[in-house]
N, CA, C and O atoms as a Maestro MAE file, in Angstrom:
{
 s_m_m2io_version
 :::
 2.0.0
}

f_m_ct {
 s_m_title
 :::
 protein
 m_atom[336] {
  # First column is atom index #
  i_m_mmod_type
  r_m_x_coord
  r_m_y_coord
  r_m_z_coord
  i_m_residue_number
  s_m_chain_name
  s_m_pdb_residue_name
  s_m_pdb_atom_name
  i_m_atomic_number
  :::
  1 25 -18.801 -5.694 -13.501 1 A "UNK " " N  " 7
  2 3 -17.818 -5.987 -14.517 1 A "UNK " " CA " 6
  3 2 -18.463 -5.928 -15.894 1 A "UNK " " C  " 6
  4 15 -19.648 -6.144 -16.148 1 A "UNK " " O  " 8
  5 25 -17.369 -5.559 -16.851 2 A "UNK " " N  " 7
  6 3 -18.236 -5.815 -18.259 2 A "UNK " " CA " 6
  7 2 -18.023 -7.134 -18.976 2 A "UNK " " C  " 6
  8 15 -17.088 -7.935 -18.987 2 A "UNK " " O  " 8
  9 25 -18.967 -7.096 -19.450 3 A "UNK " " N  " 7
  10 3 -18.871 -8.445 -20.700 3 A "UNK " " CA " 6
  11 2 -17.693 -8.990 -20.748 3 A "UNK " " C  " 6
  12 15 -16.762 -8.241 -20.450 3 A "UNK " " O  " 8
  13 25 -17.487 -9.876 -20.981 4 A "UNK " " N  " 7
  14 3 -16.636 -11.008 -21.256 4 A "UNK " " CA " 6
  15 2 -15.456 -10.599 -20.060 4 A "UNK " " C  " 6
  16 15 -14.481 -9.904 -20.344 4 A "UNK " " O  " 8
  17 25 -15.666 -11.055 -18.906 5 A "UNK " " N  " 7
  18 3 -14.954 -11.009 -18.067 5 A "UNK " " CA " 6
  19 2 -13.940 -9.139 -17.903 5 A "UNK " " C  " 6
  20 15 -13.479 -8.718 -16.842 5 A "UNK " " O  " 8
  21 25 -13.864 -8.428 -19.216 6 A "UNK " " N  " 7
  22 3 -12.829 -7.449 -19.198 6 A "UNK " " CA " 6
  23 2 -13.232 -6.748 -17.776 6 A "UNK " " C  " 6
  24 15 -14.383 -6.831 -17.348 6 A "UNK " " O  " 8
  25 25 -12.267 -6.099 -17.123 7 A "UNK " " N  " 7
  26 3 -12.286 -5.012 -16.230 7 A "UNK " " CA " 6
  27 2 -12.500 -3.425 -16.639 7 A "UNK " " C  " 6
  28 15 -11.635 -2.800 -17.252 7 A "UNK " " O  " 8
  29 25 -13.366 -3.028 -16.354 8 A "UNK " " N  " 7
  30 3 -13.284 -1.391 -17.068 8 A "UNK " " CA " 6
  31 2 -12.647 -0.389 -15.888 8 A "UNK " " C  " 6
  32 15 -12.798 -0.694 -14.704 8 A "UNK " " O  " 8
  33 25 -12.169 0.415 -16.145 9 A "UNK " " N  " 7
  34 3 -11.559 1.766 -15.808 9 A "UNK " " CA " 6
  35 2 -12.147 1.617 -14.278 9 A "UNK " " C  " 6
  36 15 -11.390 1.303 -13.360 9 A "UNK " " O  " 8
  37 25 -13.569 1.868 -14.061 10 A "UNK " " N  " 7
  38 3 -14.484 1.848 -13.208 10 A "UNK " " CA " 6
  39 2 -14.704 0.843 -12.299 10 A "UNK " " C  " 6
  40 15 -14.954 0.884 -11.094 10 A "UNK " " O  " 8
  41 25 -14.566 -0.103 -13.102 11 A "UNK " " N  " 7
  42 3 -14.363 -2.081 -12.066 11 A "UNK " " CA " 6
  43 2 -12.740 -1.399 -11.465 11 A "UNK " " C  " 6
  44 15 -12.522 -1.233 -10.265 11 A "UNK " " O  " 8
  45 25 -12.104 -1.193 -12.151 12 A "UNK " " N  " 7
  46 3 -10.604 -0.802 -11.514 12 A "UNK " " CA " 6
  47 2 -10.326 -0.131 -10.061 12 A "UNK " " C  " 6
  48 15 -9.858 -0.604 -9.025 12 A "UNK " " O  " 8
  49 25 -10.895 1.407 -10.468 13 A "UNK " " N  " 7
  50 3 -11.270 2.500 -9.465 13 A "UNK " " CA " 6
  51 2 -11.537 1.879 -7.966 13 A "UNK " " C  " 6
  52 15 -10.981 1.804 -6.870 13 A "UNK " " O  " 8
  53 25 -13.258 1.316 -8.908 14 A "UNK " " N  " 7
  54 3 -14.131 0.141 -7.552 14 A "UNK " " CA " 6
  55 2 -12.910 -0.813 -6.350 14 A "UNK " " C  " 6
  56 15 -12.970 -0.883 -5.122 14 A "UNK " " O  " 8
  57 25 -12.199 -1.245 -7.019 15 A "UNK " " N  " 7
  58 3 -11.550 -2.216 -6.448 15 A "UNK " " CA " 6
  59 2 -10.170 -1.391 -5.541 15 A "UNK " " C  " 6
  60 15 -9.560 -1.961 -4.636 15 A "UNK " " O  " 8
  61 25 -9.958 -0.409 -5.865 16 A "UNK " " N  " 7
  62 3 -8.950 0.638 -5.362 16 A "UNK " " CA " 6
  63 2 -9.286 1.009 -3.911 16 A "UNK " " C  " 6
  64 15 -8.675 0.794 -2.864 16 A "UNK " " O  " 8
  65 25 -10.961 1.910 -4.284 17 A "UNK " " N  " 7
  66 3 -11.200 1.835 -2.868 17 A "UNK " " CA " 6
  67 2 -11.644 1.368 -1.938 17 A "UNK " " C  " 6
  68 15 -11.673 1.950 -0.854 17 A "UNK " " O  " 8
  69 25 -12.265 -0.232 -2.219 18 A "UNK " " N  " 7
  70 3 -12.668 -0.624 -1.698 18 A "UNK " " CA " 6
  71 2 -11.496 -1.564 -0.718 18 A "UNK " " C  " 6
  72 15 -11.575 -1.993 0.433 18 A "UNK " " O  " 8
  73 25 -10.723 -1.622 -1.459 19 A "UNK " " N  " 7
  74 3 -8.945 -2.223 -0.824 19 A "UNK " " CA " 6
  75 2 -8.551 -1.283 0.245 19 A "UNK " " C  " 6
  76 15 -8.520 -1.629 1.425 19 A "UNK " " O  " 8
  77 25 -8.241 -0.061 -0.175 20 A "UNK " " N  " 7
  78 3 -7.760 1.217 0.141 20 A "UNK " " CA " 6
  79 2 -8.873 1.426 1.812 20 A "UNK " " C  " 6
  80 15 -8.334 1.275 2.909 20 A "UNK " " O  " 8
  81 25 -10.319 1.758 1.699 21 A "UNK " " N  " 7
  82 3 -10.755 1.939 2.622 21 A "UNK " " CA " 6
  83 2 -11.093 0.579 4.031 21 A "UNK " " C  " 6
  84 15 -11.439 0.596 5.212 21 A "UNK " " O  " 8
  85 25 -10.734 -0.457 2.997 22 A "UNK " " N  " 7
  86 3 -10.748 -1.629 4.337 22 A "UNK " " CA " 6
  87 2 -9.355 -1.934 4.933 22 A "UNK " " C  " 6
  88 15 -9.313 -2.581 5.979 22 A "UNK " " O  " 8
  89 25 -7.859 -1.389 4.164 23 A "UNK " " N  " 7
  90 3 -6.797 -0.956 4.832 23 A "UNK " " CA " 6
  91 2 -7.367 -0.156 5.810 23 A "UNK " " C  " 6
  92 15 -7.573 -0.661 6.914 23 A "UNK " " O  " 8
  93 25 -7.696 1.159 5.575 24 A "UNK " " N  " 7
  94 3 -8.083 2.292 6.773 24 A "UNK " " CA " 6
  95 2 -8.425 1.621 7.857 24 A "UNK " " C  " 6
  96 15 -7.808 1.887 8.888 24 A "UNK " " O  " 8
  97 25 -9.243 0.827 7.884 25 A "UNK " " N  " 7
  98 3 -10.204 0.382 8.894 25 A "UNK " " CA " 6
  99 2 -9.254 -0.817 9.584 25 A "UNK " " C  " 6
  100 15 -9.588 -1.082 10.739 25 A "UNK " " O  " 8
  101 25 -8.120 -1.583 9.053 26 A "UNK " " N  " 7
  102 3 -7.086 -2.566 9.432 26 A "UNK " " CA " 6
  103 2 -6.025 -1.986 10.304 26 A "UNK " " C  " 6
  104 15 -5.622 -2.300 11.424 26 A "UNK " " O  " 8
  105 25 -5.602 -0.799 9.243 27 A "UNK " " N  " 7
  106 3 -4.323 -0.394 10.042 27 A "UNK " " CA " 6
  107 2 -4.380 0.611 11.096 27 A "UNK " " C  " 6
  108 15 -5.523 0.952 11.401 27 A "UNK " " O  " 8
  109 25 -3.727 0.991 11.526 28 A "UNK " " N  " 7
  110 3 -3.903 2.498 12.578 28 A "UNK " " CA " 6
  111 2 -3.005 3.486 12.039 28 A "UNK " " C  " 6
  112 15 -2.348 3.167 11.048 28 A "UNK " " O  " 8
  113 25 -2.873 4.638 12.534 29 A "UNK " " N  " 7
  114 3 -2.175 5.682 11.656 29 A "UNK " " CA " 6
  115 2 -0.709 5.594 12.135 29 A "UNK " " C  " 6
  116 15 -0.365 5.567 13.317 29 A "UNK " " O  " 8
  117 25 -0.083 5.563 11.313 30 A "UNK " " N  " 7
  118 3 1.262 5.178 11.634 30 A "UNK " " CA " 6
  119 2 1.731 3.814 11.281 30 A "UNK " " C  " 6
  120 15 2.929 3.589 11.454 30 A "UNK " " O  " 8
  121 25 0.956 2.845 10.802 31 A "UNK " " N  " 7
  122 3 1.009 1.867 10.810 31 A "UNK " " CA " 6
  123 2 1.050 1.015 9.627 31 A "UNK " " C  " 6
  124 15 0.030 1.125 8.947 31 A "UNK " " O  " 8
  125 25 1.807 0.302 9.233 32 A "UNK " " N  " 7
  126 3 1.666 -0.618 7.767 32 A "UNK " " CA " 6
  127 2 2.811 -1.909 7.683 32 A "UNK " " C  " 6
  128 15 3.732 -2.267 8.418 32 A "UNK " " O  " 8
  129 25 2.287 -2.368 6.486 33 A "UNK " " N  " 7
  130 3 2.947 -3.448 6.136 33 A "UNK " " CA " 6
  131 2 3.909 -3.560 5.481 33 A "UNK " " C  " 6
  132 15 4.148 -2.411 5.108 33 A "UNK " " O  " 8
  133 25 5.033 -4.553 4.871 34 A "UNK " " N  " 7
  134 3 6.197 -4.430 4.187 34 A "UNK " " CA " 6
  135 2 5.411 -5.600 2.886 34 A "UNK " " C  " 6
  136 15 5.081 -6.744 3.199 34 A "UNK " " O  " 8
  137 25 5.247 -5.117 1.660 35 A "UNK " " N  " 7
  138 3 4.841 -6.078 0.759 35 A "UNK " " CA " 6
  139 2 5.347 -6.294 -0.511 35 A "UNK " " C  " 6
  140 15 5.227 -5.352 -1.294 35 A "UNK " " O  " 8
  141 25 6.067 -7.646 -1.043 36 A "UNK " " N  " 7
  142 3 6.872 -8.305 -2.109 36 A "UNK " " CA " 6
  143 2 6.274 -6.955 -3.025 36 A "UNK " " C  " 6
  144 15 5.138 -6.554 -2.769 36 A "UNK " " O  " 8
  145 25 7.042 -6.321 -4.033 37 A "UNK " " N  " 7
  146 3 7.257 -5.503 -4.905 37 A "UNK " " CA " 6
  147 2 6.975 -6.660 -6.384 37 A "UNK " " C  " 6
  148 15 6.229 -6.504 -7.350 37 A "UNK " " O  " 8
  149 25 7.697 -7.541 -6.118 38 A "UNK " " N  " 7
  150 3 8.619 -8.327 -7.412 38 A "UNK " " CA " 6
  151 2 7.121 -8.990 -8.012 38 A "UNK " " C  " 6
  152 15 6.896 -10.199 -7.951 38 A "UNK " " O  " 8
  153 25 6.268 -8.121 -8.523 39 A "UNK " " N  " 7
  154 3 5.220 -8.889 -9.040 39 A "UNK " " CA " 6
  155 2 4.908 -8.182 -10.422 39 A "UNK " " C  " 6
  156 15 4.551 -7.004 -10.443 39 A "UNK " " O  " 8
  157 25 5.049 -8.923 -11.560 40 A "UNK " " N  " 7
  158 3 5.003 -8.502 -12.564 40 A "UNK " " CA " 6
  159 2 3.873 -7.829 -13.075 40 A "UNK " " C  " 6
  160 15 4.062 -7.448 -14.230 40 A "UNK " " O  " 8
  161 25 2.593 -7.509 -12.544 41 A "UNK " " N  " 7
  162 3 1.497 -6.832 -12.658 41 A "UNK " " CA " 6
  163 2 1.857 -5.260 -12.128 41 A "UNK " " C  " 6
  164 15 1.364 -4.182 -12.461 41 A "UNK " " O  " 8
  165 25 2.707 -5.526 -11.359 42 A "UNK " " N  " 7
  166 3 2.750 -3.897 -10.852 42 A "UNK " " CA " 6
  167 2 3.874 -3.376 -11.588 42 A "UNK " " C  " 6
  168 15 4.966 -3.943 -11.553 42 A "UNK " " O  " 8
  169 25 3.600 -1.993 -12.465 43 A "UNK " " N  " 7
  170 3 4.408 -1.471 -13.058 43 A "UNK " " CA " 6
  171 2 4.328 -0.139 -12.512 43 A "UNK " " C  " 6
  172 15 3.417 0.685 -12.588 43 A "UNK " " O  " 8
  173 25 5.702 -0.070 -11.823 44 A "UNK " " N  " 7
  174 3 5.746 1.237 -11.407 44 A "UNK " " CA " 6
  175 2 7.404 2.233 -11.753 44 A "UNK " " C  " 6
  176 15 8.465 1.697 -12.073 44 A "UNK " " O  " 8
  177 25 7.241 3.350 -11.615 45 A "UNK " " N  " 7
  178 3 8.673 4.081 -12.550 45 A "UNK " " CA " 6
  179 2 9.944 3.936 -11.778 45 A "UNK " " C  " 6
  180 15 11.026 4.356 -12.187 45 A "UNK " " O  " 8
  181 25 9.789 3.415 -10.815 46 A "UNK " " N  " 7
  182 3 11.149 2.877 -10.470 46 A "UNK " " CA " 6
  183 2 10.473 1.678 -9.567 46 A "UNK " " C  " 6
  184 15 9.691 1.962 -8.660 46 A "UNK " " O  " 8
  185 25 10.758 0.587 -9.816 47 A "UNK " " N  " 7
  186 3 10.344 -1.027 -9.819 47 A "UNK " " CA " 6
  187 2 11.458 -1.162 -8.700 47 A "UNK " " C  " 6
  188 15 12.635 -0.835 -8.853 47 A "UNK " " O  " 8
  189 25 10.917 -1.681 -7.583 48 A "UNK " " N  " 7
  190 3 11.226 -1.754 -6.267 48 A "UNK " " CA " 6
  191 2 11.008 -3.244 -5.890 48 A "UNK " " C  " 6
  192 15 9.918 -3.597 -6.342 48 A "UNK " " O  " 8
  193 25 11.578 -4.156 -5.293 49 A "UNK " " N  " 7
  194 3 11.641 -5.364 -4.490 49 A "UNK " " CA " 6
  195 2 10.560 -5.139 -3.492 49 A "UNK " " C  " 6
  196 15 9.869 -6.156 -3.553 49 A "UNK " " O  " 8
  197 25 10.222 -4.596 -2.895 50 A "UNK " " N  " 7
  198 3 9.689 -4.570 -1.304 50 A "UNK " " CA " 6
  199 2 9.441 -2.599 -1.134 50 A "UNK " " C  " 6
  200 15 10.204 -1.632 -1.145 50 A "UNK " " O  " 8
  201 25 7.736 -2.828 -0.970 51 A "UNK " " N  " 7
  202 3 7.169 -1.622 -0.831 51 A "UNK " " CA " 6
  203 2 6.169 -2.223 0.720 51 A "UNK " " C  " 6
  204 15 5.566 -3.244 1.050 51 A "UNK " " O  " 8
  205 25 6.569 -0.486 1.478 52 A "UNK " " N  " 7
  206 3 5.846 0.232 2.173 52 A "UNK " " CA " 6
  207 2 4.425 0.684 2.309 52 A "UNK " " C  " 6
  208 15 4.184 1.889 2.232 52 A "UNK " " O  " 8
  209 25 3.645 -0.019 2.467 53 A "UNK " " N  " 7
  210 3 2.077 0.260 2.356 53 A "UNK " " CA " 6
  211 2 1.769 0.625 3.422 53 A "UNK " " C  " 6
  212 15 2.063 -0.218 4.270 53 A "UNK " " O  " 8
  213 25 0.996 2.073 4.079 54 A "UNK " " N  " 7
  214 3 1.088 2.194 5.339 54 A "UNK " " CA " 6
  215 2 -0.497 3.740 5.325 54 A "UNK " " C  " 6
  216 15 -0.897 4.426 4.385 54 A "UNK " " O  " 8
  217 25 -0.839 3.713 6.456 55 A "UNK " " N  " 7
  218 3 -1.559 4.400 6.693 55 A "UNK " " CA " 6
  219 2 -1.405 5.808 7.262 55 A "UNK " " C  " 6
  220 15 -1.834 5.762 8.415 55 A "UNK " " O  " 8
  221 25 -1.015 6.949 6.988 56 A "UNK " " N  " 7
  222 3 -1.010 8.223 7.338 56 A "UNK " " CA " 6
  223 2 -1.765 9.454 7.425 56 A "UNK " " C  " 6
  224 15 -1.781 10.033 6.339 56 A "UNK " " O  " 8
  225 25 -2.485 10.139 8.473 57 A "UNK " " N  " 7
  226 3 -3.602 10.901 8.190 57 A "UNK " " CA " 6
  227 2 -4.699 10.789 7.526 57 A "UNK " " C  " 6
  228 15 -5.384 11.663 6.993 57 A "UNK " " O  " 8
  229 25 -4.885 9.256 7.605 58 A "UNK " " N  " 7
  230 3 -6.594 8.832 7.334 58 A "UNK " " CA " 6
  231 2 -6.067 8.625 5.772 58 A "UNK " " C  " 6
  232 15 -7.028 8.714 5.008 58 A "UNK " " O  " 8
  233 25 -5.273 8.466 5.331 59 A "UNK " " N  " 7
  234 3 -4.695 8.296 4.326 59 A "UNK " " CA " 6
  235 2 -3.953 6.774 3.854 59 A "UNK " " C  " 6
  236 15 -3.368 6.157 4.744 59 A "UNK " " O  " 8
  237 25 -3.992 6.145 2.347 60 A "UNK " " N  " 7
  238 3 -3.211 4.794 2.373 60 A "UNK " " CA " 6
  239 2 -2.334 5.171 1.122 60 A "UNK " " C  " 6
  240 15 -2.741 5.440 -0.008 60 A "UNK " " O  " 8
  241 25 -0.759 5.119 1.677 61 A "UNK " " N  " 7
  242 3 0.453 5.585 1.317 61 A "UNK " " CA " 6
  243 2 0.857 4.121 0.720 61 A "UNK " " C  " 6
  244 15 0.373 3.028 1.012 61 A "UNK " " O  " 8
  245 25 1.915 4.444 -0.224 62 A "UNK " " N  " 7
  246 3 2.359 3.807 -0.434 62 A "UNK " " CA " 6
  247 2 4.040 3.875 -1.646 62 A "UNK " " C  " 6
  248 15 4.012 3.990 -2.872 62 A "UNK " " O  " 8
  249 25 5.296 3.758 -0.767 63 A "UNK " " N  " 7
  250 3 6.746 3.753 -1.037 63 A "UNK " " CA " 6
  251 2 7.170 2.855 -0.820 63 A "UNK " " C  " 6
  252 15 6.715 1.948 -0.122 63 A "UNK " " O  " 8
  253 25 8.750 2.955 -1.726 64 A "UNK " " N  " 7
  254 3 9.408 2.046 -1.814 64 A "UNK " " CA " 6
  255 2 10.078 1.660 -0.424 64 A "UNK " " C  " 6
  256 15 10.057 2.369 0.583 64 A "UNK " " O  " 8
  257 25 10.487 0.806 -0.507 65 A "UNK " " N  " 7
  258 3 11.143 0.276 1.043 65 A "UNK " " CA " 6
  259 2 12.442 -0.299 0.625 65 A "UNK " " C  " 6
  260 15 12.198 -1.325 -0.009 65 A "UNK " " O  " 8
  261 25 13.792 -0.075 0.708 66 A "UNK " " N  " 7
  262 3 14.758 -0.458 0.928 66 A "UNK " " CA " 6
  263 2 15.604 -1.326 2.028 66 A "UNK " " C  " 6
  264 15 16.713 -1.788 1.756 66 A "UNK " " O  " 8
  265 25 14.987 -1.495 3.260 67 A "UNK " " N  " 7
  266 3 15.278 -2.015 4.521 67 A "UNK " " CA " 6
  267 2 15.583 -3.403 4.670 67 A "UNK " " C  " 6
  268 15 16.055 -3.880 3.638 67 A "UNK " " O  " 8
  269 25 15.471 -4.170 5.579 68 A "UNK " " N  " 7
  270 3 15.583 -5.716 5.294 68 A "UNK " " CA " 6
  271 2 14.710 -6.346 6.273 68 A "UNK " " C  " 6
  272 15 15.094 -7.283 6.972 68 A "UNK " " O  " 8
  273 25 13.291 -5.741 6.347 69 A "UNK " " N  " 7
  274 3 12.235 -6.664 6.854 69 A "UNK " " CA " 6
  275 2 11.934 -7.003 5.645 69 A "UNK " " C  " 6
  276 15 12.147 -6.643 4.487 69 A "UNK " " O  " 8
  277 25 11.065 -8.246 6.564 70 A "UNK " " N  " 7
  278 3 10.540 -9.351 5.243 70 A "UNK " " CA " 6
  279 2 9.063 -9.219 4.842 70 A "UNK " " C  " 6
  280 15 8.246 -9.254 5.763 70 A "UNK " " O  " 8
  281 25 8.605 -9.069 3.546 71 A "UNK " " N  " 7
  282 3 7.212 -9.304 3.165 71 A "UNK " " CA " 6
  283 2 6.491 -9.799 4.126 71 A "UNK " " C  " 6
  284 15 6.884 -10.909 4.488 71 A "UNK " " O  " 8
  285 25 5.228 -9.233 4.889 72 A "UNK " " N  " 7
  286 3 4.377 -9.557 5.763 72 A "UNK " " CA " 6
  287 2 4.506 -8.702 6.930 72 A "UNK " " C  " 6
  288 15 3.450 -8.695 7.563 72 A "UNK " " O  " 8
  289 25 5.347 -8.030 7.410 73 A "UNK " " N  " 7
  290 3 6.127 -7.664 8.459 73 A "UNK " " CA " 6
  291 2 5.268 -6.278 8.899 73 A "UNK " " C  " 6
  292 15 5.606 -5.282 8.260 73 A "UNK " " O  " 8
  293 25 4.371 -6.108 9.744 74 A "UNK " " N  " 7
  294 3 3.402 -5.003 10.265 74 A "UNK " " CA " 6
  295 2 4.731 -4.022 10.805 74 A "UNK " " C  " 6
  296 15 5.685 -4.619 11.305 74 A "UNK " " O  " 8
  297 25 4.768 -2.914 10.727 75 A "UNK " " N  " 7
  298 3 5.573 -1.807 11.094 75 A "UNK " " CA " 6
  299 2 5.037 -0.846 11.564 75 A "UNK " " C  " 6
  300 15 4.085 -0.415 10.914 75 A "UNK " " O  " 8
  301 25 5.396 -0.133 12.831 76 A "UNK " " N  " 7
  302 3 4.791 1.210 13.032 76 A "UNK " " CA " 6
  303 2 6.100 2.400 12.463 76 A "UNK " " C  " 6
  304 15 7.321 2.293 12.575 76 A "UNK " " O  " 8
  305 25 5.405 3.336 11.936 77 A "UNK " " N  " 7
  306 3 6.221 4.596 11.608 77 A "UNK " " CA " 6
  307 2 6.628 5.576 12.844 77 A "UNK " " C  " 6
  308 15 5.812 5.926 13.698 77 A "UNK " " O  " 8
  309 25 7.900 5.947 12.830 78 A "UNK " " N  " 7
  310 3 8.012 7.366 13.367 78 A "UNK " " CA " 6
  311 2 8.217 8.823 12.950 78 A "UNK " " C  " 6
  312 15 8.595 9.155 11.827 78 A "UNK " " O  " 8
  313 25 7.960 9.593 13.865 79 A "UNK " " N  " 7
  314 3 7.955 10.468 12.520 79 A "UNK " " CA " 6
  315 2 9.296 11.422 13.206 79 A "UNK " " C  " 6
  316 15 9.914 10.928 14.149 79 A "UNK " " O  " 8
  317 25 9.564 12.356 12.845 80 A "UNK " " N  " 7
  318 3 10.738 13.322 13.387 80 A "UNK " " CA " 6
  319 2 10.100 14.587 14.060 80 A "UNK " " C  " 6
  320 15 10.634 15.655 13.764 80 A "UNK " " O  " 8
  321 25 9.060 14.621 14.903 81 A "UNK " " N  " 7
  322 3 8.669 15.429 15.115 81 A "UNK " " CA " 6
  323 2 9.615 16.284 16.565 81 A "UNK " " C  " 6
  324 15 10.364 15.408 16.997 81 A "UNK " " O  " 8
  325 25 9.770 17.271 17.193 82 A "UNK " " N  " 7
  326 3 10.717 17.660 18.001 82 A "UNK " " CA " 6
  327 2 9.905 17.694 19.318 82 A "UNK " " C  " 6
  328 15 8.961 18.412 19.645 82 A "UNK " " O  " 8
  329 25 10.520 16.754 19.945 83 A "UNK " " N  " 7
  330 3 9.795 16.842 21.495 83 A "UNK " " CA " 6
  331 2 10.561 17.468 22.593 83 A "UNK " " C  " 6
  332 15 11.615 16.929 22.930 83 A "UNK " " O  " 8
  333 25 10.131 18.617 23.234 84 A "UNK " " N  " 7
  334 3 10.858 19.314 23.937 84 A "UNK " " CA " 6
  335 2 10.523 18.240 25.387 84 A "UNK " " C  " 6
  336 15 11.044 18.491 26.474 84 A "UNK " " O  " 8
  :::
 }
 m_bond[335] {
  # First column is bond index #
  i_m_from
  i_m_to
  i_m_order
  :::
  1 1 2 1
  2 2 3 1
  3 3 4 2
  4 3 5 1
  5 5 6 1
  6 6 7 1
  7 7 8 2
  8 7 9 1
  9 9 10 1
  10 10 11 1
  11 11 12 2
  12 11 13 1
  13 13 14 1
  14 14 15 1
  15 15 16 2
  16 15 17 1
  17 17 18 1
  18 18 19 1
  19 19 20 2
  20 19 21 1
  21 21 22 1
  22 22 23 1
  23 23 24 2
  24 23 25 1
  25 25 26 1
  26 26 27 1
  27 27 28 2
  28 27 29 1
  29 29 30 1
  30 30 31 1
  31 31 32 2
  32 31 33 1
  33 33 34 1
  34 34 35 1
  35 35 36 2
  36 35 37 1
  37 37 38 1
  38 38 39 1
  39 39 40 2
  40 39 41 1
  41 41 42 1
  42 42 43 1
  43 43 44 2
  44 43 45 1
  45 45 46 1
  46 46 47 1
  47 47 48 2
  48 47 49 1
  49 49 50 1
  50 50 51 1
  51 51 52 2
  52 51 53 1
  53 53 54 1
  54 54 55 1
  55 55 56 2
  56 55 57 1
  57 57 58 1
  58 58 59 1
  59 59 60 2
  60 59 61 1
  61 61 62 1
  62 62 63 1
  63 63 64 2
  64 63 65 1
  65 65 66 1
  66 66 67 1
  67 67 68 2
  68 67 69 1
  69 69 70 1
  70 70 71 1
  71 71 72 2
  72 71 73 1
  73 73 74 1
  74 74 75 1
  75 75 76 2
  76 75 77 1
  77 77 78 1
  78 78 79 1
  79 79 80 2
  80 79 81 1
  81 81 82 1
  82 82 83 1
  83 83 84 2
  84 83 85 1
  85 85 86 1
  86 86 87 1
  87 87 88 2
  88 87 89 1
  89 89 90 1
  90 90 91 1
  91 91 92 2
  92 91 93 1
  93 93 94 1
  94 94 95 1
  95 95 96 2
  96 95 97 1
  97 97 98 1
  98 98 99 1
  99 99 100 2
  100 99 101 1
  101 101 102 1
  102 102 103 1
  103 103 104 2
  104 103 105 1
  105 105 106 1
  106 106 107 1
  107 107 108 2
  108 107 109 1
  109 109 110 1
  110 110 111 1
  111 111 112 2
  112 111 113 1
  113 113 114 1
  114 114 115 1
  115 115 116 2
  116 115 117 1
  117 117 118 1
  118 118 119 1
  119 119 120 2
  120 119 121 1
  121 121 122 1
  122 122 123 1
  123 123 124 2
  124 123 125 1
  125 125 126 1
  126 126 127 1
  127 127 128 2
  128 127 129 1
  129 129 130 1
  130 130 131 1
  131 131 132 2
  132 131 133 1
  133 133 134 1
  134 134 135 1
  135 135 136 2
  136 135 137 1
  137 137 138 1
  138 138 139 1
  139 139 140 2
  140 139 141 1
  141 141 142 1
  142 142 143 1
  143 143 144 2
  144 143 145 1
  145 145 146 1
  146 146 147 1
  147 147 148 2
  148 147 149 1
  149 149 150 1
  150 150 151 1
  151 151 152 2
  152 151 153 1
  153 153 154 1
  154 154 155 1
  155 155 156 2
  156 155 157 1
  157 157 158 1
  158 158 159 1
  159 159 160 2
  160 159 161 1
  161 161 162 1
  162 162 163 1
  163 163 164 2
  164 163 165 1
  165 165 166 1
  166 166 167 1
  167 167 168 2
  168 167 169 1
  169 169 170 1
  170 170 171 1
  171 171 172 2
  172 171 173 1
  173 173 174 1
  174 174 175 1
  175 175 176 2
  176 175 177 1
  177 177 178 1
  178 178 179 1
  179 179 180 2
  180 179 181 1
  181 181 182 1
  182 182 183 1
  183 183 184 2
  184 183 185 1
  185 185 186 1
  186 186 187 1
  187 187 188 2
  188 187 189 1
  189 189 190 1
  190 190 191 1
  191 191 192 2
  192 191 193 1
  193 193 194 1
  194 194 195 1
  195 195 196 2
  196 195 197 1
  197 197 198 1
  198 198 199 1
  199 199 200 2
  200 199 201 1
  201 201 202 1
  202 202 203 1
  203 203 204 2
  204 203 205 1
  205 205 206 1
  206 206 207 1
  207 207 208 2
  208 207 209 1
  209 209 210 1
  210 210 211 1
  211 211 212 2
  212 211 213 1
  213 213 214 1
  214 214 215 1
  215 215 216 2
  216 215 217 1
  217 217 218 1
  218 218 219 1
  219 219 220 2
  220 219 221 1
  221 221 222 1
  222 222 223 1
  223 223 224 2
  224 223 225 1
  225 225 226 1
  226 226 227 1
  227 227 228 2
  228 227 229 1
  229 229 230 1
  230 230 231 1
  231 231 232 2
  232 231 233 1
  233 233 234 1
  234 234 235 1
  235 235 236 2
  236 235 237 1
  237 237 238 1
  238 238 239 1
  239 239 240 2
  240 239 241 1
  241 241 242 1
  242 242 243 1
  243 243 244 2
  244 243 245 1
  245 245 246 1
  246 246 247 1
  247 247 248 2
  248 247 249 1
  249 249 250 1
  250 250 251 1
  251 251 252 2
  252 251 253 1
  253 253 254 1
  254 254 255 1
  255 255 256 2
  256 255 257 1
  257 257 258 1
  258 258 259 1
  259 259 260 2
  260 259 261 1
  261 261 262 1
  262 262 263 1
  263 263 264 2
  264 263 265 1
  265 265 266 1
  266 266 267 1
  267 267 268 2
  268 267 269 1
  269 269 270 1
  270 270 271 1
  271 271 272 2
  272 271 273 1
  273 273 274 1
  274 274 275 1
  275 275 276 2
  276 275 277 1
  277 277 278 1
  278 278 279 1
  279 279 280 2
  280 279 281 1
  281 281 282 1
  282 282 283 1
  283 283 284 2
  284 283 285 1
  285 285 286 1
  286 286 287 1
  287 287 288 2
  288 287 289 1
  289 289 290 1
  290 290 291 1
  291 291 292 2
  292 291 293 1
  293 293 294 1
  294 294 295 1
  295 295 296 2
  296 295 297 1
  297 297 298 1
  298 298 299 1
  299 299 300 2
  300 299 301 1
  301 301 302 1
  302 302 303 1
  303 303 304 2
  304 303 305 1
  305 305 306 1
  306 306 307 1
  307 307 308 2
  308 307 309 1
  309 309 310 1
  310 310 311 1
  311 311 312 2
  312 311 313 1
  313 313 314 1
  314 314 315 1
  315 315 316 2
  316 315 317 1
  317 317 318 1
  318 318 319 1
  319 319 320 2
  320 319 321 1
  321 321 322 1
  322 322 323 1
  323 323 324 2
  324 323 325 1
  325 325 326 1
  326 326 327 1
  327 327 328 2
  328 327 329 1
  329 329 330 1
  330 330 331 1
  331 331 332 2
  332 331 333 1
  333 333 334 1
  334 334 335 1
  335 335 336 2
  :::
 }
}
């Protein structure tokens, strides 16, 4: 961190993936959580109640959720794939 407590760009980043890659290692693919939106730190371009945090192709996603599970709520995804 720098001086006087501020966060730099880089403390930011740091903290992204280090969140981001210990999700990986939590969730399984297909898999995520439902988490409170309504937090005034997160500014995002369309400001959502309840977002989708979820793991896809070694990947950590993250959309809005419209549904009516509740904050905390582990979910597995499906996908539409065509099974003969």
């Amino acid at each position: 961190m720098t001086e006087q407590n501020e966060l730099s760009n880089q403390d930011l980043t740091n903290a992204v993936l280090i969140f981001s890659t210990a999700l990986s290692e939590i969730l399984q693919d297909k898999q995520g959580i439902i988490i409170n939106g309504k937090d005034e730190r997160i500014k995002l371009p369309e400001p959502s109640d309840l977002l989708l945090v979820f793991k896809m192709d070694d990947t950590i996603q993250i959309q809005k959720y419209d549904g009516d599970l509740q904050p905390g709520t582990v979910v597995n995804l499906k996908t539409n794939e065509n099974q003969d």
